[in-house]
Each structure stands twice: as structure tokens, then as C-alpha cells.
C-alpha positions in Angstrom: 90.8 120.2 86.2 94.1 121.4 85.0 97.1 118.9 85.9 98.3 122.3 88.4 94.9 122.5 90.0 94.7 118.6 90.5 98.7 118.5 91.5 97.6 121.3 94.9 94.6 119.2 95.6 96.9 116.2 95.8 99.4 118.3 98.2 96.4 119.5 100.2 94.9 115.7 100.7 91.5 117.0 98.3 92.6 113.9 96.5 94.5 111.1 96.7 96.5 108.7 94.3 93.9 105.7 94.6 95.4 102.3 93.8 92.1 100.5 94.9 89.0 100.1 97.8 87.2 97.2 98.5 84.9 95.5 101.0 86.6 92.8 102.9 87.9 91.1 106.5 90.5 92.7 108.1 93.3 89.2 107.9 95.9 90.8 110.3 96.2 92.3 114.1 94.2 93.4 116.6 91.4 93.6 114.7 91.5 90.6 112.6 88.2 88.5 111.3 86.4 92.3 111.1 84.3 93.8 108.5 86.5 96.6 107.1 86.2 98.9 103.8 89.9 99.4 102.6 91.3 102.2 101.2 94.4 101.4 99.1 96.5 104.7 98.4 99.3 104.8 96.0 102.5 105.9 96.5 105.5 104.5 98.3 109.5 104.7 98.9 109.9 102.7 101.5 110.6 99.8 99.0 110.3 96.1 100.6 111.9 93.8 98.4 108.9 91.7 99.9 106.2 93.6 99.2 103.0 91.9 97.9 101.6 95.1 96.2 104.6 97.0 94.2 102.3 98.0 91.8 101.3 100.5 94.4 104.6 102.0 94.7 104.2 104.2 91.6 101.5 107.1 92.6 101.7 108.2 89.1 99.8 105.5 87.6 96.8 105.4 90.0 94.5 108.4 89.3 94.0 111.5 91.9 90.8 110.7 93.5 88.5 113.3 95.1 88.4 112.5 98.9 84.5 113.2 98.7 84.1 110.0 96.1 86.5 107.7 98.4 84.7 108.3 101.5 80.8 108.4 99.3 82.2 104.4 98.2 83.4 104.1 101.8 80.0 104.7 104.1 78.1 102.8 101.9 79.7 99.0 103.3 81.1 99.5 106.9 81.2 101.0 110.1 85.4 100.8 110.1 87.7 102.0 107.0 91.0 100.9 106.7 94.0 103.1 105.0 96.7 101.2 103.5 99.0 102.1 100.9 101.4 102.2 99.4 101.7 104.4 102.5 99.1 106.8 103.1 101.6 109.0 105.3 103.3 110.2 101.7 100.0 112.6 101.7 98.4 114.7 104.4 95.5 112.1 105.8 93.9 115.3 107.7 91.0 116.0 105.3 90.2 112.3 104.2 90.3 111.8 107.9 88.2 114.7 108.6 85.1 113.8 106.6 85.3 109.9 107.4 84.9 110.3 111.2 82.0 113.4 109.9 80.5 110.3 108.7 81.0 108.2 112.1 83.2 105.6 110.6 86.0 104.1 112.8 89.1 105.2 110.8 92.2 102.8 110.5 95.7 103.0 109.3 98.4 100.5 108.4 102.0 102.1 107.8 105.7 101.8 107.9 105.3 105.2 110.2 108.1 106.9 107.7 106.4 110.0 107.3 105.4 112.0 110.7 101.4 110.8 111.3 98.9 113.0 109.7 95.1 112.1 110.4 92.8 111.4 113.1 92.6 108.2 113.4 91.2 105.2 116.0 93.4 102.9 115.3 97.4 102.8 113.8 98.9 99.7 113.0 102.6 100.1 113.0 104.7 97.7 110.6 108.2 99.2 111.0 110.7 98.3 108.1 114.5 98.2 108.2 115.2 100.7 104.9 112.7 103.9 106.4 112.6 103.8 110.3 109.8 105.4 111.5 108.9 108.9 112.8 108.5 109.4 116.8 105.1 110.6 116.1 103.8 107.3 114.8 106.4 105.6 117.7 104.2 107.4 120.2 100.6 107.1 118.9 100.4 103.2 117.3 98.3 101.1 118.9 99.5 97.9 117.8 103.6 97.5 116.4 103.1 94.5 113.6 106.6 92.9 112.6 107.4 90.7 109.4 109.3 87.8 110.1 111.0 86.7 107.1 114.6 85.7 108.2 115.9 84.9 111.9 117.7 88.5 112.1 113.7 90.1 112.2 113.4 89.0 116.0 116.2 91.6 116.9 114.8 94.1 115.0 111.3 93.4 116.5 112.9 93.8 120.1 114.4 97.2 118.7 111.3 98.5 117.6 109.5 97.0 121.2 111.7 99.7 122.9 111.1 102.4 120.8 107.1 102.1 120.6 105.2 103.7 123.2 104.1 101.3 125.9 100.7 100.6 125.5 101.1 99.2 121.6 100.2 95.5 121.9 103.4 93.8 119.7 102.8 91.4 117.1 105.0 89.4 114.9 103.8 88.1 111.5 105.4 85.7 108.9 106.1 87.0 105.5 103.7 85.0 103.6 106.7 83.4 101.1 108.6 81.7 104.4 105.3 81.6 106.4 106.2 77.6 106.5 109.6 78.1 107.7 109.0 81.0 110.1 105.9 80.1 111.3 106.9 77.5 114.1 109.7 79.9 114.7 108.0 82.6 115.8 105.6 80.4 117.7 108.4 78.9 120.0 109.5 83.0 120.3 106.3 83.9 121.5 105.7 81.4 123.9 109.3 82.1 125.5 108.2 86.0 125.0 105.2 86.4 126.0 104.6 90.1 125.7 104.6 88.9 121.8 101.4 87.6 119.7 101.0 85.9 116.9 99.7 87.0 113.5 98.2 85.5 110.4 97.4 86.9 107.3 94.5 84.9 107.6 92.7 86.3 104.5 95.0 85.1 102.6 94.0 81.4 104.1 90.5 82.4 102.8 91.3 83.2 99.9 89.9 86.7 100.1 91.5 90.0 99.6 
């Protein structure tokens, strides 16, 4: 394909900018310990200082994908796919979306929520960051809001994002993996005095899996 003809199946979602897919266990959430194919999508301006995959920031350096390929890979391994980026919500999700759940798999997403939600998807996994609020259309639709502790001043903003999500997201606050030792019992004294919180682990990282 020409580099126009690729560049409008990018802005229709044909492709993608994939950094990466592998077979693995979901580490974090709701869902955590679960058999999950993920789908790694490059491309991202959200820009966490803390991030442990800057190399996906770039989308130019991870090649347009045809959607058919990703989700061919995909059904092969298991019943639940999970989109991460980067973050996915830079492209129109609607056709990747589209042919996964033609396929019957369960189709996650984990985002900041700083694009407005494109997709059909069965589970969002909200992970609000200070530098790119969210949209109200991924406020209203997540299903779980998932908070990185990495200083004291993240409980407020936790409480901040509590009131904006819609009231059935279960609320979860997870240490950034650098201060996990010094945030750890932190947030476990918060959630025991707050209960409506849970705790979570990037317990794939303790297993040394990706």
C-alpha cells in the first residue's frame, strides 16, 4: 500500500499502530489472575513521567497493522482480549471492536479515558491521569476507575475522580510499581478506613510475567 492509502486505513481503525500482543495473565483489577491475549497499540500524549512503556508513546515507530491480522493472532489463545496502549482511544476502536466480538471474544480496554470512548467493549478499566482528564463518555461507561498511587497527593485526586465516575465503577487504587514499598502500606491503611476502595497489585509483575 501507498503511505496515503495506509495513513486512511489508520484514520478509519483498518489498521492500527501495533507496539506488541502477547498471551498472558491479566496482573491488575477486577479481572486479575485471568487468561487474557493483549493488544498493545502505539500512540500516546498523555505522557506519565512514570510510565513503564514510553517506547509506546511514539506511533510512528510501531508498524500500521491490519485489524484482520491482530484479531487472526488474537482468537487463536483466549476467550478475553485486552487493549492497552499507548492509548488505544488515539484511534477509532469501532472496527477492531467489531470483528473481535464477530469472533465471540470478551473485548477489554485499559485507558486514561482522554479521548471520547470508541468501541464496543465488555469491560473498561479507567486509569485517570492528572495531565489529560478524561472524557464524560469514558466517566459514564468504566466499569472499574484504577488509580496510581505514587505520592500522598494521588488519594485526593482518587476521591476526585470517585465523584466524577459513574456509580457502579468498582474503585481501585494501585501503587506505582517504583514506590510500591513506600505506598503500599499507605494505601492499605486508606482502604481499610475507606472502604468503598480496593486494593491492587500488579501482580504479574511479582511473577515475573508480562
Amino acid at each position: 500500500m501507498l503511505a496515503k492509502e495506509i495513513q486512511l486505513e489508520v484514520n478509519k481503525g483498518a489498521m492500527l499502530p501495533l507496539m506488541e500482543e502477547f498471551y498472558t495473565i491479566q496482573g491488575e483489577g477486577s479481572h486479575t489472575g485471568r487468561a487474557a491475549y493483549f493488544i498493545r497499540i502505539g500512540g500516546c500524549d498523555v505522557g506519565c513521567h512514570w510510565c513503564d512503556v514510553k517506547e509506546s508513546w511514539n506511533a510512528e515507530i510501531h508498524p500500521p497493522t491490519s485489524i484482520d491480522l491482530i484479531v487472526e493472532n488474537a482468537a487463536k489463545y483466549a476467550d478475553t482480549v485486552v487493549v492497552t496502549g499507548g492509548e488505544p482511544l488515539s484511534w477509532d476502536m469501532t472496527l477492531l471492536t467489531q470483528r473481535l466480538k464477530d469472533r465471540n471474544l470478551k473485548v477489554h480496554i485499559e485507558t486514561s479515558g482522554a479521548f471520547p470512548l470508541s468501541g464496543t467493549w465488555d469491560w473498561i478499566c479507567l486509569s485517570p491521569k492528572k495531565n489529560k482528564l478524561p472524557t464524560k463518555t469514558v466517566y459514564d461507561n468504566a466499569h472499574e476507575l484504577k488509580v496510581i498511587i505514587y505520592n500522598k497527593h494521588d488519594f485526593i485526586f482518587a476521591e476526585e475522580q470517585a465523584e466524577l465516575v459513574n456509580d457502579n465503577a468498582i474503585l481501585f487504587l494501585q501503587p506505582e510499581w517504583s514506590k510500591k514499598e513506600e505506598m503500599t502500606p499507605l494505601i492499605v491503611d486508606y482502604v481499610m478506613n475507606n472502604p468503598k476502595w480496593r486494593v491492587s497489585l500488579q501482580t504479574h509483575k511479582y511473577l515475573n510475567i508480562p
